[in-house]
KEDRENLO-251494 format. One line per field, with one value per residue: residue number from 1; residue in three letters; x, y, z of N, C-alpha, C in turn. Coordinates in Angstrom, 2 decimals. Last residue first. Layout:
BEGIN
seq NUM ... .
type ALA ... .
n.px X ... .
n.py Y ... .
n.pz Z ... .
ca.px X ... .
ca.py Y ... .
ca.pz Z ... .
c.px X ... .
c.py Y ... .
c.pz Z ... .
//
This chain:
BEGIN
seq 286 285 284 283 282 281 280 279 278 277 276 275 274 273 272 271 270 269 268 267 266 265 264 263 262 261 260 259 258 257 256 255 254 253 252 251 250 249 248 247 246 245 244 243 242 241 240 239 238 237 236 235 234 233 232 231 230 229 228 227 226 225 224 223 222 221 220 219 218 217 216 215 214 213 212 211 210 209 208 207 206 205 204 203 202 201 200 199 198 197 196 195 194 193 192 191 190 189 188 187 186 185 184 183 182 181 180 179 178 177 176 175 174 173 172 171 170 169 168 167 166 165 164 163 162 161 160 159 158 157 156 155 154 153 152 151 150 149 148 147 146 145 144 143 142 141 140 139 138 137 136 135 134 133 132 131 130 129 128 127 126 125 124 123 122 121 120 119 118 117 116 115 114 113 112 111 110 109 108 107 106 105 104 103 102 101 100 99 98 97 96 95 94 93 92 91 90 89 88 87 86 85 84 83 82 81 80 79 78 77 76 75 74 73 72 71 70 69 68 67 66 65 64 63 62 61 60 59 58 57 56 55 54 53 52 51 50 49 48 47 46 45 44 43 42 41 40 39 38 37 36 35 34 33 32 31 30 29 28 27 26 25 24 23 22 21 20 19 18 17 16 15 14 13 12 11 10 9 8 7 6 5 4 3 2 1 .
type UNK UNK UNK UNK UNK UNK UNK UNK UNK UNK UNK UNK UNK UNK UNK UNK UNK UNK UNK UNK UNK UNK UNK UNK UNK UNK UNK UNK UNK UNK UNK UNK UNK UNK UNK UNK UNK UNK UNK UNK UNK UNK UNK UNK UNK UNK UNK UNK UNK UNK UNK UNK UNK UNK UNK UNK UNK UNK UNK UNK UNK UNK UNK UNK UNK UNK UNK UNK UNK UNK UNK UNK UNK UNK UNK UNK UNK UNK UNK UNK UNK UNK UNK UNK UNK UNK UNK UNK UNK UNK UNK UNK UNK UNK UNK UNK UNK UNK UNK UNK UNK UNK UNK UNK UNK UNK UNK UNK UNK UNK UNK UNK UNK UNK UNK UNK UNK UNK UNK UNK UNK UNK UNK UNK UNK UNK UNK UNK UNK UNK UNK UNK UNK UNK UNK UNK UNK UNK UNK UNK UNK UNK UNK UNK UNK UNK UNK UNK UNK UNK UNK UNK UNK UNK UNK UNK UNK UNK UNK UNK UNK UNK UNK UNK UNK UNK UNK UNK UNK UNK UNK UNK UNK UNK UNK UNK UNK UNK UNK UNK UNK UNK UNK UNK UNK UNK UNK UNK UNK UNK UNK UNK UNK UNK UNK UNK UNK UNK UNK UNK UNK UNK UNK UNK UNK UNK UNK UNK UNK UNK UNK UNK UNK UNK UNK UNK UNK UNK UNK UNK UNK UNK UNK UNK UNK UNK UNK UNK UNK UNK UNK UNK UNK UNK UNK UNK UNK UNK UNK UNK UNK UNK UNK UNK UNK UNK UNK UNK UNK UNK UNK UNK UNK UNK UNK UNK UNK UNK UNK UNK UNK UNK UNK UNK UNK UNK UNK UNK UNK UNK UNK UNK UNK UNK UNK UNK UNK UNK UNK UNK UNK UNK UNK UNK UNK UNK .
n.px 122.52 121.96 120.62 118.13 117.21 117.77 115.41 113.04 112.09 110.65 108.37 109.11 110.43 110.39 108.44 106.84 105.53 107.02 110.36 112.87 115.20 118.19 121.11 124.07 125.33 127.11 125.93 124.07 122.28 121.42 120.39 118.22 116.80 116.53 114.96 112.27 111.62 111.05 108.89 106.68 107.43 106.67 104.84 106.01 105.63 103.50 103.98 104.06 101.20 98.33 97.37 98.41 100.40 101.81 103.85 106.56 107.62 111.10 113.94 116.32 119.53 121.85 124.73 126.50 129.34 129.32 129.29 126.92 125.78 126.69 125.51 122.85 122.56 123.29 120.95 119.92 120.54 120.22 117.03 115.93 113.46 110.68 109.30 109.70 111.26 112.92 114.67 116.81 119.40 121.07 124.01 124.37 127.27 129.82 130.97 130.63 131.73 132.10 129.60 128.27 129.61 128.71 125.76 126.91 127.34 124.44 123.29 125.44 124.68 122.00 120.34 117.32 115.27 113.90 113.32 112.04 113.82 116.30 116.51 116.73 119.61 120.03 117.14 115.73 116.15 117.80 117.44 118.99 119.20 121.24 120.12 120.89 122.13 123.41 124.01 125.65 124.15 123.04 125.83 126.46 124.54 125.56 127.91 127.71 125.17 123.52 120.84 119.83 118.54 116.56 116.55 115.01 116.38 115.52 116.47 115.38 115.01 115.69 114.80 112.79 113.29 115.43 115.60 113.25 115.37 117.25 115.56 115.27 117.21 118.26 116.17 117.05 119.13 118.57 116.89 118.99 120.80 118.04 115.05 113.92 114.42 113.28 111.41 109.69 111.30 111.03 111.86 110.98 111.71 111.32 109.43 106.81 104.31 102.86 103.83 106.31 106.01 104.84 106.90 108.33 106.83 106.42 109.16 109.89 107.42 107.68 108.34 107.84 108.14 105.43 105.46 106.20 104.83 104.83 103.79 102.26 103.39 103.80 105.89 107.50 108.40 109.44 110.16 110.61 109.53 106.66 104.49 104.23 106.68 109.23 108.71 106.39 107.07 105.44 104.46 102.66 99.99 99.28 97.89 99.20 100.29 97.96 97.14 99.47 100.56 100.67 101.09 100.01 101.86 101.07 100.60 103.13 104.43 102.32 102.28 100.93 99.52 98.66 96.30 96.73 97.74 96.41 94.79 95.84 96.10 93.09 92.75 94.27 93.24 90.94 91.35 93.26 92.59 92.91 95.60 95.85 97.24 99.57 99.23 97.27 98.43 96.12 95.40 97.24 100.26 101.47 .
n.py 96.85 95.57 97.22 96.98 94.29 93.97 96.25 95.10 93.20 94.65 96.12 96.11 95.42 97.56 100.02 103.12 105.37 107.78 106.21 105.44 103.09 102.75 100.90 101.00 103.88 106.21 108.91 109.47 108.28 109.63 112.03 111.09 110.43 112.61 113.69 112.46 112.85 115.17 115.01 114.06 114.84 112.77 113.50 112.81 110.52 108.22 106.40 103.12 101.65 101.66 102.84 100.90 101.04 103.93 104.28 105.66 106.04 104.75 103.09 101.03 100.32 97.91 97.85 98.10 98.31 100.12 102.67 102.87 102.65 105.33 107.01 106.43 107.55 110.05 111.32 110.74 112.39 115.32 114.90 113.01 111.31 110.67 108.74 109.68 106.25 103.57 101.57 99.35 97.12 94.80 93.21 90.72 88.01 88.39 88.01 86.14 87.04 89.84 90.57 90.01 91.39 93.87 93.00 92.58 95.80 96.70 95.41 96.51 99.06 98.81 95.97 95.75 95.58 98.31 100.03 102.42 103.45 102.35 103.99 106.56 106.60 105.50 105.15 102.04 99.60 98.43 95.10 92.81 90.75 89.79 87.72 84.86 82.74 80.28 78.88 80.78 82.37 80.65 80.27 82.28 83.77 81.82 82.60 84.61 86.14 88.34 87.88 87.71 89.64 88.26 89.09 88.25 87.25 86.51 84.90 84.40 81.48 79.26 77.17 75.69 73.62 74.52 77.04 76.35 74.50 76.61 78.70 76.67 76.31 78.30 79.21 76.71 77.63 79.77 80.09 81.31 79.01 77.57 79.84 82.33 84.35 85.18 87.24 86.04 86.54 86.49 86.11 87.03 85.96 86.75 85.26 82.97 81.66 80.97 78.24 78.37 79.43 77.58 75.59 76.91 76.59 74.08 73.27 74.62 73.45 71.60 71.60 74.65 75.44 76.03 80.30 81.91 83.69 87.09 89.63 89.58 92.96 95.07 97.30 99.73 98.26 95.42 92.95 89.47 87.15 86.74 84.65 82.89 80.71 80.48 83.03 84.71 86.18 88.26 88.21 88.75 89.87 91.65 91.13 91.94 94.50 95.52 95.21 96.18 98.15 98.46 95.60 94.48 92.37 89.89 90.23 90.82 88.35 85.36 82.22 78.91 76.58 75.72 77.33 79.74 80.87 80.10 82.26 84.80 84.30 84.49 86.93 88.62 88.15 88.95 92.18 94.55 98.31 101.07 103.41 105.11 108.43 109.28 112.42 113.45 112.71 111.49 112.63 113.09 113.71 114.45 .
n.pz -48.79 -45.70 -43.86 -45.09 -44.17 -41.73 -41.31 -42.24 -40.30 -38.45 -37.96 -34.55 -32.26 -30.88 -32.46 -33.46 -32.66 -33.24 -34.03 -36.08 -36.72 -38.17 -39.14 -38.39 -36.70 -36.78 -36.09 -37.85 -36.76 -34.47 -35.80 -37.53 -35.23 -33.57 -35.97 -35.49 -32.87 -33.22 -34.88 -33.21 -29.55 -27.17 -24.53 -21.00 -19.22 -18.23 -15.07 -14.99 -13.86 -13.10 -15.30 -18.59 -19.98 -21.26 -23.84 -25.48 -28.61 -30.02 -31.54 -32.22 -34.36 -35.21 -34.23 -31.35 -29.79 -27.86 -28.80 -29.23 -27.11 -26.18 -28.09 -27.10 -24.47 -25.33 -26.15 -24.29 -22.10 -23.70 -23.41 -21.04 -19.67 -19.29 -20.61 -23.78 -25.55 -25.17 -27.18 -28.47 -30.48 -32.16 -34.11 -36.55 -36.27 -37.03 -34.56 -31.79 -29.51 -29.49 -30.44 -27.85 -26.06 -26.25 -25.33 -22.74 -21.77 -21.81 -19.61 -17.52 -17.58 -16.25 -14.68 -13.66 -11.42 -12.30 -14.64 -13.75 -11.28 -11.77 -14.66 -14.84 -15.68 -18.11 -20.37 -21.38 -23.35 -23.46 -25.60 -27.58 -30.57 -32.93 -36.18 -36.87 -34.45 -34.09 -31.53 -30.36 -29.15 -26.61 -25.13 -24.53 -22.35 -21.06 -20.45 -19.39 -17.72 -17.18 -16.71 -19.02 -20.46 -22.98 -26.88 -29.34 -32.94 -36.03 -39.13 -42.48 -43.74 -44.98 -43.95 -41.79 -40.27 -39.04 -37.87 -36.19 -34.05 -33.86 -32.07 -30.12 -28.67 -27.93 -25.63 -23.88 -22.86 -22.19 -19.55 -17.50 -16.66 -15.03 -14.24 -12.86 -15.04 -17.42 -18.53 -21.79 -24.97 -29.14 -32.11 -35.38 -38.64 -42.42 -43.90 -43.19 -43.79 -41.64 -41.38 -40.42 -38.14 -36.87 -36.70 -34.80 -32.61 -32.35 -31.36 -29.63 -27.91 -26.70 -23.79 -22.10 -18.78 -16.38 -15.99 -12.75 -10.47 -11.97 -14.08 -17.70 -19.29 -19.51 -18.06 -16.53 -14.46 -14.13 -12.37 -13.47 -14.33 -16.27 -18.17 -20.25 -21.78 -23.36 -26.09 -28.25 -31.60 -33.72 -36.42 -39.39 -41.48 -41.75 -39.65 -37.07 -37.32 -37.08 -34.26 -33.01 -32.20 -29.42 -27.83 -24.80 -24.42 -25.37 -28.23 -28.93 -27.87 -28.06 -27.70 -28.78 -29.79 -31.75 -31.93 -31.87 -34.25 -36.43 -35.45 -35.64 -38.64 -39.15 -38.49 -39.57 -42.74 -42.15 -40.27 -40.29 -38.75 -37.34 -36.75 -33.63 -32.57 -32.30 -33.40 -31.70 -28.46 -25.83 -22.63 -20.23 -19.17 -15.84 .
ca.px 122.40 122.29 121.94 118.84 117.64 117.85 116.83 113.41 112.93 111.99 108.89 108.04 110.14 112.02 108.96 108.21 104.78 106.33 108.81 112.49 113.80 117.57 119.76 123.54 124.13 127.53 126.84 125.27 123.11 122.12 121.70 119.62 116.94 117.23 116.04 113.24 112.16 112.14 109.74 107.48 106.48 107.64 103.99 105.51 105.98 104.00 103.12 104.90 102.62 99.34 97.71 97.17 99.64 101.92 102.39 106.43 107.15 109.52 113.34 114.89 118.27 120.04 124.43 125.48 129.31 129.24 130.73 128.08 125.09 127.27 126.75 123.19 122.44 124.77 122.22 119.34 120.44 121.53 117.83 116.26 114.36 111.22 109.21 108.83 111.06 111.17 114.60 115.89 119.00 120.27 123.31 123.72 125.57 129.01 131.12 130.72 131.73 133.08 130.57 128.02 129.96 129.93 125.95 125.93 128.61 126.02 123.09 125.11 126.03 122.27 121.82 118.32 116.02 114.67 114.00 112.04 112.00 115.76 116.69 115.79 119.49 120.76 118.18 115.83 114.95 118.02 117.08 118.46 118.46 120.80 120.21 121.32 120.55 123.25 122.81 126.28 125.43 122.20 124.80 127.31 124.95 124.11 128.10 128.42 126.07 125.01 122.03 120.57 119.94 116.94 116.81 115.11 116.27 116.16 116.46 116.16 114.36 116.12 116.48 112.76 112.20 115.91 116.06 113.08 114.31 117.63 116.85 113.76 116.40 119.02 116.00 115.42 118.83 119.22 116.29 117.69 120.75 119.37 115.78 114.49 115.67 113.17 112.91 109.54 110.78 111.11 111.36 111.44 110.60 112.16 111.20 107.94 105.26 103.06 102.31 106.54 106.73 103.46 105.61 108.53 107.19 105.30 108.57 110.54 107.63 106.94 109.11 106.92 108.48 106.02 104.90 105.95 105.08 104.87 104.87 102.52 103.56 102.10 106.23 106.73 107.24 109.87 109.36 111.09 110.00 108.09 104.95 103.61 106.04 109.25 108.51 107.30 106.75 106.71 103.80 103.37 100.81 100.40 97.23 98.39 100.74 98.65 96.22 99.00 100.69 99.82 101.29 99.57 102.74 101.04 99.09 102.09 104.46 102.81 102.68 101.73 99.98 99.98 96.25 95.73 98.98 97.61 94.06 95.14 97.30 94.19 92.05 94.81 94.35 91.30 90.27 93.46 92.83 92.49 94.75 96.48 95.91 99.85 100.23 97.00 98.25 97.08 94.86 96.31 99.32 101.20 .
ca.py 97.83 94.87 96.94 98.26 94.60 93.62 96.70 96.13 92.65 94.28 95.83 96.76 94.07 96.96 99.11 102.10 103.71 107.53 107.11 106.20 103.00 103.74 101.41 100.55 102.66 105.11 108.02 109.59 107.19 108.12 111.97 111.83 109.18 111.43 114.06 112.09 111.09 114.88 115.64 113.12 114.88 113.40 112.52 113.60 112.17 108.90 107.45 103.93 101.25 101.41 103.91 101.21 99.64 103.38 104.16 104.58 106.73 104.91 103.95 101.57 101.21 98.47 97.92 97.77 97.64 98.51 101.85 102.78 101.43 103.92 106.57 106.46 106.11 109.58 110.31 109.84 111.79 114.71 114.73 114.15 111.45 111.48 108.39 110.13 108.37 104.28 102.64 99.99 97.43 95.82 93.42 91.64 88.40 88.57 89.34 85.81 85.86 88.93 90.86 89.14 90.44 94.19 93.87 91.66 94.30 97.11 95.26 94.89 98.42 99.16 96.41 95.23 94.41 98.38 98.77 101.97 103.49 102.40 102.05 106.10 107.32 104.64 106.05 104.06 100.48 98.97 96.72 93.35 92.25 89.55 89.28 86.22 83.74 81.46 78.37 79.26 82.27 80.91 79.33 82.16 84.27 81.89 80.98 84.81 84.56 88.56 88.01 86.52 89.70 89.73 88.31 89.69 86.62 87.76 84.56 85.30 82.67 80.59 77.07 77.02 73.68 73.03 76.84 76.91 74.12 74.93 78.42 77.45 74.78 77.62 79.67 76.93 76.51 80.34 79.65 82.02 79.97 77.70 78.96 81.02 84.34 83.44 86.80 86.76 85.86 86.58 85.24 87.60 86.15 87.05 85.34 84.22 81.78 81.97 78.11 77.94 80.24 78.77 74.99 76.11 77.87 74.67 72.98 74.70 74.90 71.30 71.30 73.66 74.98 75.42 78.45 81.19 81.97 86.37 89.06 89.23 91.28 95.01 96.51 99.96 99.28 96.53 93.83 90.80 87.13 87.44 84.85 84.37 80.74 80.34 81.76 85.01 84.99 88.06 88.28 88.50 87.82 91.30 91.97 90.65 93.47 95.90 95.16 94.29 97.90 99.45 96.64 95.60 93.82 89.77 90.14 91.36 89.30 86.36 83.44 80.00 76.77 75.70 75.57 79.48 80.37 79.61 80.38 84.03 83.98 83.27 85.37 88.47 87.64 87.65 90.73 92.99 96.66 99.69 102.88 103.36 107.46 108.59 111.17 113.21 113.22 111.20 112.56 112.35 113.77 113.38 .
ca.pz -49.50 -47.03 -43.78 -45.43 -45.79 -42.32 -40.89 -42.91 -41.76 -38.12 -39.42 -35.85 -33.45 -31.00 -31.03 -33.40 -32.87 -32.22 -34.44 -34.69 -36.63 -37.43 -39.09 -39.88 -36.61 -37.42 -34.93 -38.40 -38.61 -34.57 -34.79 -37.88 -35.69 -32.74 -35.14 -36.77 -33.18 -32.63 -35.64 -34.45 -31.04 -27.69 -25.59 -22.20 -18.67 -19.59 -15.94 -14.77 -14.15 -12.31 -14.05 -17.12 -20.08 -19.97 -23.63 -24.18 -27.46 -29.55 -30.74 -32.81 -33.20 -35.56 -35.37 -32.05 -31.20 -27.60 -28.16 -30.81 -28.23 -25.75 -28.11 -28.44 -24.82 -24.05 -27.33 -25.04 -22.05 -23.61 -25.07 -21.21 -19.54 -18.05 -19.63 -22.77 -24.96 -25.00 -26.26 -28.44 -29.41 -32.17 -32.94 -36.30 -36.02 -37.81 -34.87 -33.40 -29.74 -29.20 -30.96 -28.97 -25.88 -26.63 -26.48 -22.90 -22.13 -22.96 -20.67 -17.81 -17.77 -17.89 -14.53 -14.59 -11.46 -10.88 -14.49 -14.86 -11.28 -10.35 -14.27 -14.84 -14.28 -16.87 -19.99 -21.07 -22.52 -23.11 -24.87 -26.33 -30.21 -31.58 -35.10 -38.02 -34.90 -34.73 -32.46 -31.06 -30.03 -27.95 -25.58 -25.76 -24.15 -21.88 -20.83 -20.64 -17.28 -17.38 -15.32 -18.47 -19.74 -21.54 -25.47 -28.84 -30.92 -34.53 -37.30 -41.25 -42.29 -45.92 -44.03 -42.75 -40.88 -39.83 -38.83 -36.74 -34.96 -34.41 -33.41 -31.21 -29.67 -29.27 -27.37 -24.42 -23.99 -22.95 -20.54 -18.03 -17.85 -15.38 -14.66 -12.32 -14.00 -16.60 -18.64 -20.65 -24.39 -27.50 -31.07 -34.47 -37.62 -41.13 -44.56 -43.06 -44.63 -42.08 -42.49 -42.48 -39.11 -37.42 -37.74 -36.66 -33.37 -32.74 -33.02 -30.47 -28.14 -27.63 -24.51 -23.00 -19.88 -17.04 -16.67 -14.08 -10.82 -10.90 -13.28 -16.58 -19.64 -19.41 -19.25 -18.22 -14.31 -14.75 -12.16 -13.24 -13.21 -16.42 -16.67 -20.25 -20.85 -22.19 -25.47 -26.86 -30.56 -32.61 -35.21 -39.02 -41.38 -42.72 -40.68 -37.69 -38.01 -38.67 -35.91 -33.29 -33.68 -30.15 -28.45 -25.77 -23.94 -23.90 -27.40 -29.36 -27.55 -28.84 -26.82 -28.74 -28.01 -31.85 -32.71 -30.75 -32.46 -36.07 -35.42 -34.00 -37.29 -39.75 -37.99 -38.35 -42.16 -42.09 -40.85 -39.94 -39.34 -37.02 -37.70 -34.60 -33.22 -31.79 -34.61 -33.14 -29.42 -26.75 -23.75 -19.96 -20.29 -16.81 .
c.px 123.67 122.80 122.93 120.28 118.19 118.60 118.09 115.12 113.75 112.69 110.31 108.98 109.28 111.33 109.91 108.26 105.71 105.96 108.58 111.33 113.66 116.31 118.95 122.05 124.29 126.11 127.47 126.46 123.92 122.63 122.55 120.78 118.56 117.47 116.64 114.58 112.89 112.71 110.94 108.89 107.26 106.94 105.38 105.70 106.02 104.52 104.00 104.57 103.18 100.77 98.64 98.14 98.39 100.38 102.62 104.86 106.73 108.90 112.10 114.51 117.07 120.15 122.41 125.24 127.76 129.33 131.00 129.42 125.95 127.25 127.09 124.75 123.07 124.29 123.44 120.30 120.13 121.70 119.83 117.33 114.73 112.66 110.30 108.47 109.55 111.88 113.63 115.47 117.70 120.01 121.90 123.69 125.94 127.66 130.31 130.29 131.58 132.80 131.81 128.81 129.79 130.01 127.53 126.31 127.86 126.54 124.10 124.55 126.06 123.77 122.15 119.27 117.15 115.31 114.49 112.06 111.77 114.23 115.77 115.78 117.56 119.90 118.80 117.07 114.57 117.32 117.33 118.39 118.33 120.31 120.06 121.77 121.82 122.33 122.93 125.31 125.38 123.31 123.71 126.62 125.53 124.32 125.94 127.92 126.58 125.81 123.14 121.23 120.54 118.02 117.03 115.13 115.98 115.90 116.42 115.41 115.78 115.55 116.34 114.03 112.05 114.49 116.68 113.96 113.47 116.40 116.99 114.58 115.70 117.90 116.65 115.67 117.80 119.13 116.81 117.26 120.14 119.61 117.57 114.84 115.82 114.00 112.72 111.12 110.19 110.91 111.87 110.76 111.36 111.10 111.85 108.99 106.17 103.50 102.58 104.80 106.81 105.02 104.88 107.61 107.84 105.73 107.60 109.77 108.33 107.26 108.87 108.09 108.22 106.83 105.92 105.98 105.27 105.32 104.06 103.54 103.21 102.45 104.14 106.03 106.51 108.42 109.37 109.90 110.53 108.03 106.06 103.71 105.49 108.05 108.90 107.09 107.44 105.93 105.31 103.36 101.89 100.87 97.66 97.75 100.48 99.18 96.91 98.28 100.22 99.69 100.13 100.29 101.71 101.41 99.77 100.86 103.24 103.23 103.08 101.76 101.01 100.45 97.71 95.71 98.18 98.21 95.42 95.12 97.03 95.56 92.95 93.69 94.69 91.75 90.86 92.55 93.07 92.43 94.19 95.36 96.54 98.33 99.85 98.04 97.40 96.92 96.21 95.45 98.31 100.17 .
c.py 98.14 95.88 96.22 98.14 95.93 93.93 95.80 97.18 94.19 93.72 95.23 96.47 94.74 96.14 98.53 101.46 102.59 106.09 106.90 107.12 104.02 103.33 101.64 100.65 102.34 104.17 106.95 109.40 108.72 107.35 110.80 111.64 109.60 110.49 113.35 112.95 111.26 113.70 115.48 114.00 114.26 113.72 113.49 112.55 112.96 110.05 108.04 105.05 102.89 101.16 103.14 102.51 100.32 102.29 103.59 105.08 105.50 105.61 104.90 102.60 101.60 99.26 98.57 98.39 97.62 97.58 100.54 102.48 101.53 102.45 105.39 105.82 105.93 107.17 110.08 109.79 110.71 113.20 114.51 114.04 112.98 111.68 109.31 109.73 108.44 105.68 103.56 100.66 98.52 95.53 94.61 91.91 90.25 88.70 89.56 87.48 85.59 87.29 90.34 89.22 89.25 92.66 93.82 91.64 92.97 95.60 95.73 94.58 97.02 98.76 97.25 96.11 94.60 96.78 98.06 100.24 102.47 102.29 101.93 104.46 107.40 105.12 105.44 104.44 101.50 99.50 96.88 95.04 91.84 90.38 88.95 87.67 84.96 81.87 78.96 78.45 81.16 81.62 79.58 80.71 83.69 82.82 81.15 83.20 84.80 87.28 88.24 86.57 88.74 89.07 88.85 89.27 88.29 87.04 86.11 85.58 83.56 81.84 78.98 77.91 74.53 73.29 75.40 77.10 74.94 74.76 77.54 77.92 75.24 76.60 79.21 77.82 76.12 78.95 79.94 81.47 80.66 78.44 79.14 79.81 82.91 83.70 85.70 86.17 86.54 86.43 86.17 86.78 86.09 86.56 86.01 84.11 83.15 82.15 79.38 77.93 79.67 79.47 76.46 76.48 77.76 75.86 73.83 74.25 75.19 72.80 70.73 73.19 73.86 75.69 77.80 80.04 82.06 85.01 88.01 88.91 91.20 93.96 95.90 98.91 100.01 97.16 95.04 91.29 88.59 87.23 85.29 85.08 82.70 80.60 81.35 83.54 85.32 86.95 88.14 88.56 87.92 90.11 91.49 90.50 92.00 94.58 95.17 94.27 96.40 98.82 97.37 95.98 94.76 91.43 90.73 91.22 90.55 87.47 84.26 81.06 77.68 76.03 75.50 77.99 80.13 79.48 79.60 82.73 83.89 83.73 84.44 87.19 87.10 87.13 89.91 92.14 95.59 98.99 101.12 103.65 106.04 107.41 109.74 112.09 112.53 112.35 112.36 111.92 113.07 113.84 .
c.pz -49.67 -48.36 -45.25 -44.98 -46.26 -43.89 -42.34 -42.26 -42.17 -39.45 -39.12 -36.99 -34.80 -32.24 -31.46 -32.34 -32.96 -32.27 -33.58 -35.01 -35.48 -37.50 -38.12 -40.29 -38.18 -37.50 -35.66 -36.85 -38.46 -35.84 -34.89 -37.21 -36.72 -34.37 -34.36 -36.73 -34.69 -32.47 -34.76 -34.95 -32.30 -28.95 -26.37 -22.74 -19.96 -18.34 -17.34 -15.58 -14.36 -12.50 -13.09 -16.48 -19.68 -20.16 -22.19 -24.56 -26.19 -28.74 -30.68 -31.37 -33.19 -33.98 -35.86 -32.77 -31.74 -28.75 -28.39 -30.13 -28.80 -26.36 -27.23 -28.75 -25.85 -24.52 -26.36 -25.68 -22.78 -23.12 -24.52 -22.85 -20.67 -18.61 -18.28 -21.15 -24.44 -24.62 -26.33 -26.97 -29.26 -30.44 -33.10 -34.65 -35.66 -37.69 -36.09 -34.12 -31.00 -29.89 -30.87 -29.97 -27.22 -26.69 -27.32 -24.77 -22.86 -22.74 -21.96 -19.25 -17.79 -18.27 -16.35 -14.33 -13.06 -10.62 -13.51 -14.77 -12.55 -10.51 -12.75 -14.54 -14.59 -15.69 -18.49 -20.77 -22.53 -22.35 -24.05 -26.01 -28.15 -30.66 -33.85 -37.07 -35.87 -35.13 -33.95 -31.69 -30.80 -29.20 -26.92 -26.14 -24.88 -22.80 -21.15 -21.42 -19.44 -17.70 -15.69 -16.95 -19.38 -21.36 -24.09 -27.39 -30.18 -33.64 -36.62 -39.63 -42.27 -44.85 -44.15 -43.08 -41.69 -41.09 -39.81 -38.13 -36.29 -35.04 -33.95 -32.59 -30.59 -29.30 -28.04 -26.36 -24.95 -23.66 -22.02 -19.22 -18.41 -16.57 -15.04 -12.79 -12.29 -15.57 -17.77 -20.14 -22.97 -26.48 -30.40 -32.97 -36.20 -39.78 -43.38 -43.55 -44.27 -43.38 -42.66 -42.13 -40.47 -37.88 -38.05 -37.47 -34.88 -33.47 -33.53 -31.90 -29.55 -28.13 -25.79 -23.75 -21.06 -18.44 -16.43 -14.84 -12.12 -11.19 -12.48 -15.40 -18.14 -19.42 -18.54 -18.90 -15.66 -14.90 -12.53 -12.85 -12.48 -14.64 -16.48 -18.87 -21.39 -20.89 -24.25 -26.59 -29.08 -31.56 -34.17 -37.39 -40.70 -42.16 -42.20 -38.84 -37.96 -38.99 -36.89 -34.35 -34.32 -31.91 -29.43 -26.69 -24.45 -23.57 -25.64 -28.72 -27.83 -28.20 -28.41 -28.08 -27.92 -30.27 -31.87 -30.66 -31.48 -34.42 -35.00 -34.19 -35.85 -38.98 -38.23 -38.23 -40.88 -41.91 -41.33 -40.52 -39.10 -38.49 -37.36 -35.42 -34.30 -32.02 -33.60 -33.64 -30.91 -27.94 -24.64 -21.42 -20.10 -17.83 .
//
């Protein structure tokens, strides 16, 4: 295991007011930000620029994925105030895209798939002109929750992947990667005009034939955005870096995958599934 970070992997610190002024917002509003609950490395910036990924259903994941810094165990209550609040801090933001996610719920019905069409609904009664992402787990596979938030229509329907299949066991040891594809092939079924995306941590052990074997399956399944990142391990107790990949091979994976077909590529060291997320968006547009 690396124990010191490279040079490209230093965050530039920022934010002041702005990020005050969106802590206030989701501290007034009884909000979950991904961004606070997973460390990301990129919270200063992009509290910075006024933007933020929501996590809803609570700050309590039911899984036990060994990369991830979100809390496991009991989880919240369901706030049935949620849908609005998240409204309301997307029109004071003033966002033109904003990206909801959630911890996964696997003890609720439909993994809380009703839960996100309301945040859809509401979000898009209160702010007609948003572009919607949903960045959703698995559901267990139940089609009848995927086709529940479907039918809200989110613009993008983003689930990860993660890693590589023959890392799931240590990685992901409750998700199914062939579960997640069909999940992928399925939104395509159901309304072929939402956006799909998907994403995927390097350095956690796996191997370059192994990454574009991911690659191509994402271009089986029909998905459209890829982003892809270096993993950071939270602490010692989650799942150790196995190398720090260097930039010049994320912009090689990222070659590989536009010319697999993807409509857009995000691949850096700092990239996460929600970084600049408008900016797929609008290069798919072009």
């Amino acid at each position: 295991m690396h124990e010191r970070k490279p040079e490209w992997l230093r965050v530039r610190v920022n934010g002041g007011s702005k990020r005050e002024e969106v802590e206030e917002i989701l501290k007034r509003l009884s909000l979950h930000t991904v961004c606070e609950q997973a460390s990301c490395p990129n919270i200063m910036e992009c509290f910075g620029r006024k933007t933020a990924t929501f996590m809803i259903l609570g700050k309590v994941c039911t899984r036990n994925c060994t990369f991830c810094d979100v809390r496991k165990g009991r989880p919240d209550m369901v706030d049935a105030d949620e849908p609005l609040h998240v409204a309301q801090a997307v029109r004071e933001l003033n966002l033109r895209h904003v990206v909801v996610t959630s911890v996964t719920r696997d003890d609720l019905a439909y993994g809380g798939a009703e839960h996100y069409a309301a945040v859809i609904g509401k979000v898009r009664e209160l702010n007609p002109e948003v572009v919607i992402e949903v960045l959703i787990p698995d559901f267990k596979g139940s089609y009848d929750a995927l086709s529940t938030v479907i039918d809200a229509r989110p613009d993008i329907l983003n689930h990860n992947v993660e890693t590589v299949p023959r890392l799931y066991p240590e990685v992901r040891p409750m998700a199914v990667y062939r579960r997640s594809l069909e999940l992928l092939q399925n939104v395509k079924k159901m309304c072929k005009d939402t956006y799909t995306k998907s994403g995927i941590m390097l350095g956690l052990g796996e191997n370059e034939q192994e990454v574009l074997g991911v690659f191509r399956d994402l271009r089986e399944a029909g998905c459209d955005f890829l982003t892809a990142g270096q993993y950071l391990a939270p602490s010692k107790s989650h799942h150790p870096v196995v190398e720090y990949v260097r930039p010049d091979v994320f912009e090689s994976y990222k070659a590989k995958a536009l010319d697999m077909g993807f409509k857009y590529v995000a691949s850096a060291p700092l990239v996460r599934s929600s970084y600049q997320a408008d900016k797929a968006m609008k290069m798919s547009e072009l």
